[in-house]
C-alpha positions in Angstrom: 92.6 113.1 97.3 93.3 109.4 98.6 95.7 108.1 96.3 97.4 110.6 95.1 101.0 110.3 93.4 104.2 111.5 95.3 108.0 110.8 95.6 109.4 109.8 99.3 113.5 110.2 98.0 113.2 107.9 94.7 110.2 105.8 95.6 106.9 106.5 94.4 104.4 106.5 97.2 100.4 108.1 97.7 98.8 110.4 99.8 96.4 109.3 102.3 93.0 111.2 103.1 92.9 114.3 102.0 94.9 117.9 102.3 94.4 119.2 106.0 95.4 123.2 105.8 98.8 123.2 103.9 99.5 119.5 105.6 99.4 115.9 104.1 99.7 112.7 105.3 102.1 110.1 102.9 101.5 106.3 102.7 105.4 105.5 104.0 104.2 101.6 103.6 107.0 101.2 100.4 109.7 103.5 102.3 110.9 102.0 105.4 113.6 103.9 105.3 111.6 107.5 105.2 111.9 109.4 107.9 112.3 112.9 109.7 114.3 115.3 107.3 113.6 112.6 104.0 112.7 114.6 100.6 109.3 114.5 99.5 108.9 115.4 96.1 105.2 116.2 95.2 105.9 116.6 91.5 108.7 117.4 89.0 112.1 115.8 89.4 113.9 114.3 92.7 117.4 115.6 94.0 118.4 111.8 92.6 116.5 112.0 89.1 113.2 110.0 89.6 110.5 111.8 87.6 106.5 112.8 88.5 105.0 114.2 86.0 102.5 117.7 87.6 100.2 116.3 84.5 99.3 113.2 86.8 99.5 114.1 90.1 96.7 116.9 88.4 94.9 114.4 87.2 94.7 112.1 90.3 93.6 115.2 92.2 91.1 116.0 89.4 92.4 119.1 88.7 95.3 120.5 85.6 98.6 121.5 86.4 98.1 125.1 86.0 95.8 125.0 89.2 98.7 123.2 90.9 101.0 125.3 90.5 98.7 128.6 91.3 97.5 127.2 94.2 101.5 126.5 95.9 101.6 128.7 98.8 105.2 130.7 99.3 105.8 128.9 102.9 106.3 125.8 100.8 109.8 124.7 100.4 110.8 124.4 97.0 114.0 122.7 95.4 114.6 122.9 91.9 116.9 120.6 90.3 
């Protein structure tokens, strides 16, 4: 949902509206420099070591993390650090 927590390279940004399909649109207000090809981090750690805890992006969505994770599709990138 609105408002959701995420991570545009090191800077903690939001989501804004709601999950279309497996698309999502990111407040890019507080990362000017964000742009094509920039790492969005929807939980976990950053490439560069900023941390989002899945426990309150879950809650912000209304959910637990155990649904999160379920509910990641394969076409999804992942990067683990």
């Amino acid at each position: 949902p609105n408002g959701t927590p995420v991570l545009v390279g090191e800077q903690r940004s939001r989501l804004i509206g709601r999950v279309s399909m497996d698309m999502i649109t990111v407040d890019l207000g507080d990362a000017p420099e964000a742009g094509v090809g920039s790492v969005v981090t929807l939980w976990g750690q950053s490439p560069g070591g900023a941390l989002l805890p899945i426990d309150e992006v879950a809650r912000a969505a209304g959910t637990i993390g155990y649904e999160l994770m379920c509910a990641l599709a394969p076409r999804v990138p992942t990067h683990a650090v």
